[in-house]
C-alpha positions as CSV (number, residue, x, y, z in Angstrom):
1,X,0.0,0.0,0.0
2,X,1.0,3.0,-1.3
3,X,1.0,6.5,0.7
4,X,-0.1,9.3,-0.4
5,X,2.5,12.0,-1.5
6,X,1.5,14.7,1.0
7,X,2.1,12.5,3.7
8,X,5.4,11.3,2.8
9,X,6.7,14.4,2.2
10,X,5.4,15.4,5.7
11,X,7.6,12.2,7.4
12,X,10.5,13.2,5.0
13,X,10.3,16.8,6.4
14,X,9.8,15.8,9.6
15,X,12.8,13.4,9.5
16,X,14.9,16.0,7.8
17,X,13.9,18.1,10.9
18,X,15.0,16.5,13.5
19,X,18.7,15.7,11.8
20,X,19.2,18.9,11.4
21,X,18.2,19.8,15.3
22,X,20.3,16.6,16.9
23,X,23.0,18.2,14.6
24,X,22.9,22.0,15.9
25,X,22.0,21.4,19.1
26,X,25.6,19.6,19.9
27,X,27.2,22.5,17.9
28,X,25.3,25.6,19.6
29,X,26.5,23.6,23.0
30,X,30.4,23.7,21.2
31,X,30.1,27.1,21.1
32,X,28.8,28.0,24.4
33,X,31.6,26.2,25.9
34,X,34.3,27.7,23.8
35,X,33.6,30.9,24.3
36,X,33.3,30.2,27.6
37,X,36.5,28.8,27.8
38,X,38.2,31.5,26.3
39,X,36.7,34.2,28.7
40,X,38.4,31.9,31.5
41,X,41.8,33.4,31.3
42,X,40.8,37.2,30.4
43,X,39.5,40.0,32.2
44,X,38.1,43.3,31.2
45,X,38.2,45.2,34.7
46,X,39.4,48.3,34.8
47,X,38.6,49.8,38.2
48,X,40.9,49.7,41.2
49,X,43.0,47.0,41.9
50,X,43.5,46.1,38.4
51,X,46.9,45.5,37.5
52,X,48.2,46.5,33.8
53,X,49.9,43.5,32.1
54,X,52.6,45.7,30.3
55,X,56.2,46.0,31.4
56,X,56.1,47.7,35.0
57,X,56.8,50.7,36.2
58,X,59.4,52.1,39.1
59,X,57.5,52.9,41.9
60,X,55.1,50.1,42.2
61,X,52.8,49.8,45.0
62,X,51.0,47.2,47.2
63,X,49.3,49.7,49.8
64,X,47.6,52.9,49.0
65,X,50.7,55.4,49.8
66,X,53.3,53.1,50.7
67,X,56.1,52.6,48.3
68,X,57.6,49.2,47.7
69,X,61.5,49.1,47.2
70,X,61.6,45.9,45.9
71,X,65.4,45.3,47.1
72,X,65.9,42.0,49.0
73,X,67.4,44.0,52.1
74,X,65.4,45.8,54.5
75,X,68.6,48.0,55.2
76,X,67.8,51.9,54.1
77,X,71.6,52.9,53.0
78,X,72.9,56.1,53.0
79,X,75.2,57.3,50.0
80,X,78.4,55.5,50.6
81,X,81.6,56.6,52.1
82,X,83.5,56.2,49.3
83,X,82.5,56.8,45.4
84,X,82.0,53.8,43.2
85,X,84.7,53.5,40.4
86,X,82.5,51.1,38.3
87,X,78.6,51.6,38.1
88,X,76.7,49.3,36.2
89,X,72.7,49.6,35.6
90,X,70.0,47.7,33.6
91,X,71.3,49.4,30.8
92,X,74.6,47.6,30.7
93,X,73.3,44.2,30.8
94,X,74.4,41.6,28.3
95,X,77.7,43.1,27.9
96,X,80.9,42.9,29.4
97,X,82.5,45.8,31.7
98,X,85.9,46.3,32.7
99,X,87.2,47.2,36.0
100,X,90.9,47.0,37.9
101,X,91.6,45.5,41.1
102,X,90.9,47.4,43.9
103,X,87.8,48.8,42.1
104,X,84.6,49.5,44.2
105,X,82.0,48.4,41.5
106,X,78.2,49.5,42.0
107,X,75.2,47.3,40.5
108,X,72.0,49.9,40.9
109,X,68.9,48.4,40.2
110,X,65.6,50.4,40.0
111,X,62.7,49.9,42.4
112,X,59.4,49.1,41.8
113,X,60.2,44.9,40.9
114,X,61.3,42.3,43.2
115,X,64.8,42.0,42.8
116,X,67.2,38.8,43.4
117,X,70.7,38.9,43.3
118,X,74.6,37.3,44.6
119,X,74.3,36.9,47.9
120,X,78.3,35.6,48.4
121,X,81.7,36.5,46.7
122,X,81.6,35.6,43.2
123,X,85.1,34.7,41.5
124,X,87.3,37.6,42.2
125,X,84.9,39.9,43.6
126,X,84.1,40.2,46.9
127,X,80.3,41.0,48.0
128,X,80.1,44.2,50.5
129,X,77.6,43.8,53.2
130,X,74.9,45.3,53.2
131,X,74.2,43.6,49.7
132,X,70.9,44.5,48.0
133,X,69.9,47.5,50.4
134,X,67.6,50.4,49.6
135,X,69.0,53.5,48.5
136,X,66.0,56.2,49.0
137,X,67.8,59.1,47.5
138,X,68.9,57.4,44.2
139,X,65.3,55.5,44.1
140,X,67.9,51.6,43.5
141,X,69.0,48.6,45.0
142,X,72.8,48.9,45.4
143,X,74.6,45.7,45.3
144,X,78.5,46.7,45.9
145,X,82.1,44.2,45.6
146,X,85.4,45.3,45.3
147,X,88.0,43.6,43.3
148,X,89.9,41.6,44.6
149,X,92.1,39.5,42.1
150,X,92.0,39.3,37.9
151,X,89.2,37.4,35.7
152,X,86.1,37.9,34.6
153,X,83.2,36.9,36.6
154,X,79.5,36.8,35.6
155,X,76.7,38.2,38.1
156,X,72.9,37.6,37.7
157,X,70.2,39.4,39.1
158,X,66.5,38.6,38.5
159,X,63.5,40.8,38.7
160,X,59.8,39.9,39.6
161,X,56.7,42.0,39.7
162,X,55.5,43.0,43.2
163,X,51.9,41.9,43.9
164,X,49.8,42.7,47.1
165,X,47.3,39.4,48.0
166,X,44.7,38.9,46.0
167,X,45.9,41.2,42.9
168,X,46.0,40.4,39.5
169,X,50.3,40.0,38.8
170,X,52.0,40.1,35.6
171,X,53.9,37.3,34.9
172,X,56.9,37.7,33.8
173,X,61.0,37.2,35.7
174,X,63.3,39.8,34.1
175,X,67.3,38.3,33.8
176,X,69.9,40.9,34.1
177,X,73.2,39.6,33.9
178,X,76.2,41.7,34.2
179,X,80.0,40.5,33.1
180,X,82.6,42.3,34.9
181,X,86.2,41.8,33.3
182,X,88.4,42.8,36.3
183,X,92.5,43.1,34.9
């Protein structure tokens, strides 16, 4: 028995129907989740306690009006006693500076990031204490050896951003290795 063509085409139709709904139903939930997804790792905040994700800036700070050093000593120094004859600075990084023996030679590093650096003697020059103390007037954290024999040694310092709890924190660690050639 033969059906009538208007009814077929209705099951066809209604067939066609619901392939096409089992089909984008699975895909519109694809979507959802994706987008979803992606949302996960960004935020459009812009209101206080934001944090930019650019490079950062000296002078960071964790507590309305308080200014974070970043230097790994707590110790405020005062200019020192006796001028530097070698003063390195971010700037001369990745290159290789020359000093004599009996040299005083200066690392200044800026505030406003976390900074890590020697904290012993390294090859033939010899870490002054305080190491990595705060130097309010030149707005740096002064990291000071004197020479004491001939060579080259190699000295890293790393820099981290400085976060207060529960702020969003760049991510990033900032090398800056110095090479001192000491004849």
């Amino acid at each position: 028995m033969r059906r009538p063509n208007n009814i077929r085409h209705k099951i066809n139709s209604c067939i066609i129907r619901r392939q096409s709904f089992s089909f984008i139903v699975p895909l519109v939930l694809l979507l959802v989740l994706l987008f979803t997804l992606a949302a996960c790792g960004s935020s459009t905040t812009t209101g206080a306690g934001s944090t930019p994700t650019s490079a950062p800036t000296t002078g960071a700070t964790t507590a309305p009006g308080k200014i974070t050093s970043g230097c790994p000593n707590s110790t405020i120094g005062t200019p020192p006693q006796k001028t530097p004859n070698v003063t390195l600075r971010v700037a001369n990084s990745n290159s290789t500076s020359t000093a004599h023996k009996g040299d005083l030679i200066e690392i200044q590093l800026p505030f406003g990031q976390q900074w890590t650096g020697p904290t012993a003697s390294q090859g033939a020059l010899e870490l002054q204490s305080p190491s990595g103390y705060a130097s309010t007037t030149l707005k740096m954290c002064i990291w000071q050896f004197v020479a004491q024999g001939t060579g080259t040694s190699q000295l890293s310092f790393t820099g981290r951003p400085i976060c207060g709890a529960g702020q969003l924190c760049p991510q990033y660690i900032q090398n800056v290795p110095f090479t001192i050639e000491v004849k």
